[in-house]
C-alpha positions as CSV (number, residue, x, y, z in Angstrom):
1,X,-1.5,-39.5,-1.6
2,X,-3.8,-41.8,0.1
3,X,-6.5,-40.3,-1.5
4,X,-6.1,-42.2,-4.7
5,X,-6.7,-45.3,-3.1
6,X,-10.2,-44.0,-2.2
7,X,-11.4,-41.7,-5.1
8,X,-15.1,-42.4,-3.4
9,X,-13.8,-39.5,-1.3
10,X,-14.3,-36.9,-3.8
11,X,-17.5,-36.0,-2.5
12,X,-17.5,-31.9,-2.3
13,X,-17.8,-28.9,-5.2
14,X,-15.1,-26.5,-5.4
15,X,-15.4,-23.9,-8.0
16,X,-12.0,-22.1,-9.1
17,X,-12.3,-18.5,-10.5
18,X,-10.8,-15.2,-10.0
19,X,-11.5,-11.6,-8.8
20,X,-12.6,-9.0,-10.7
21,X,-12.9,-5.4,-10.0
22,X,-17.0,-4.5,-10.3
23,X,-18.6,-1.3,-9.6
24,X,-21.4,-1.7,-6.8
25,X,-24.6,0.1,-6.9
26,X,-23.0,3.1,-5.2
27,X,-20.4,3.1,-7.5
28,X,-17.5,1.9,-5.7
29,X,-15.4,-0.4,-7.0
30,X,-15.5,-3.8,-5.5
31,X,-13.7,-7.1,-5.6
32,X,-15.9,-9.6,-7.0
33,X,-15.7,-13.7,-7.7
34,X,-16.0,-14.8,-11.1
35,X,-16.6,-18.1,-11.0
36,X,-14.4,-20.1,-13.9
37,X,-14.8,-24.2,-13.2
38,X,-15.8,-26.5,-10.8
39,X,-14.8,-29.9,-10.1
40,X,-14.7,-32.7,-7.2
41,X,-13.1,-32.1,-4.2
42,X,-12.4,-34.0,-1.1
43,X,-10.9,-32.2,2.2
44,X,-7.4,-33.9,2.7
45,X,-7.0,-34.3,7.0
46,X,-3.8,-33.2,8.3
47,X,-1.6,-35.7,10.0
48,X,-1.0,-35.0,13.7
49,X,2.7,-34.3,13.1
50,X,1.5,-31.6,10.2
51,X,-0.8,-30.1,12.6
52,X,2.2,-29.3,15.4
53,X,4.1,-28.2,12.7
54,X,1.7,-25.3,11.2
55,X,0.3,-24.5,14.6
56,X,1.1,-20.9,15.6
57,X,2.1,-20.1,12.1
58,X,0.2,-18.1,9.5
59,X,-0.8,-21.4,7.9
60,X,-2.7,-22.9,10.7
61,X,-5.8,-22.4,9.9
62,X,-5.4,-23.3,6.0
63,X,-7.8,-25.9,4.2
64,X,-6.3,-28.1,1.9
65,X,-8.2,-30.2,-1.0
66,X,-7.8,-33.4,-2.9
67,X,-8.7,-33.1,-6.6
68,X,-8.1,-35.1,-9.6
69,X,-4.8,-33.4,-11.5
70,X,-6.1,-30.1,-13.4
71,X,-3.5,-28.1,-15.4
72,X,-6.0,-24.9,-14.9
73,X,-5.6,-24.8,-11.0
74,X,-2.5,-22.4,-10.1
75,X,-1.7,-20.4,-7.3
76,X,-3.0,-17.4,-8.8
77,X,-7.0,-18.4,-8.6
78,X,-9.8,-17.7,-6.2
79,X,-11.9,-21.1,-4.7
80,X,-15.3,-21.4,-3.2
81,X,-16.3,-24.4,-1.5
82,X,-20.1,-26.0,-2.0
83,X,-21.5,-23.2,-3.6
84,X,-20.9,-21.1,-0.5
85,X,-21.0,-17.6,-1.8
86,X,-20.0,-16.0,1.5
87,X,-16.4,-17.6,1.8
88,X,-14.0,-17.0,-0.4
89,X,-10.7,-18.7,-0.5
90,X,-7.2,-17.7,-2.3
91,X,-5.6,-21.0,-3.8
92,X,-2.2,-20.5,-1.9
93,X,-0.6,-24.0,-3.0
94,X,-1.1,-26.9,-5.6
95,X,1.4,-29.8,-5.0
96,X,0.6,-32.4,-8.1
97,X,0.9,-35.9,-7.7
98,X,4.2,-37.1,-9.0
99,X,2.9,-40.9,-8.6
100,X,3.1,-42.8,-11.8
101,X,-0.6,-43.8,-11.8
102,X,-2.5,-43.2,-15.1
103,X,-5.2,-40.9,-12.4
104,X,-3.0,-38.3,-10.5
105,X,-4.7,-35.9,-7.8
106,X,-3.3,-32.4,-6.7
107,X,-3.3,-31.4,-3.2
108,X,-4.9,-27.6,-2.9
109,X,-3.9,-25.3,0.2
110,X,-6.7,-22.8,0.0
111,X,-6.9,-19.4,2.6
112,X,-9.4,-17.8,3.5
113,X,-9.8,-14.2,2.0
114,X,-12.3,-11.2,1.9
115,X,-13.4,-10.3,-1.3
């Protein structure tokens, strides 16, 4: 990933957590974030030939993440992005880097969701 070359780039928050089901003031039960790590992030830039090919599909409007490798991140976890409490995002994808450099990053596809 052409990240590694410029780790410099890691320059964002993203906190990983999960949803939780908490009762409101008027009782109803609401999804909720709770908030379980955060580490660097950078935002990885589609290349014009993976733009064309999401565009029009359900992916299109995905953001995806650089991060140094982290066992913890799955496809089951919740993301918010600089401490922005009013966008949630569902971790839809983590590719790891198969590179044989002693620092590996992952490359996070994250969706918007409403929680």
């Amino acid at each position: 990933m052409a990240l590694a070359n410029d780790p410099s780039r890691l320059n964002q928050r993203v906190t990983f957590g999960v949803t939780q089901s908490v009762e409101n003031d008027n009782g109803i039960a609401e999804d909720q974030f709770v908030p379980s790590f955060t580490v660097w992030c950078g935002i990885y830039n589609r290349t014009l030939a993976e733009k064309f090919q999401v565009i029009g599909t359900e992916h299109s409007d995905d953001t995806q993440l650089i991060i140094r490798h982290n066992k913890d991140v799955d496809d089951q976890m919740f993301a918010q992005l600089n401490g922005d409490k009013s966008v949630t995002y569902q971790v839809i994808d983590v590719q790891p880097d198969e590179s044989p450099n002693p620092v590996t990053f992952d490359l996070v596809t994250l969706k918007k969701v409403k929680v």
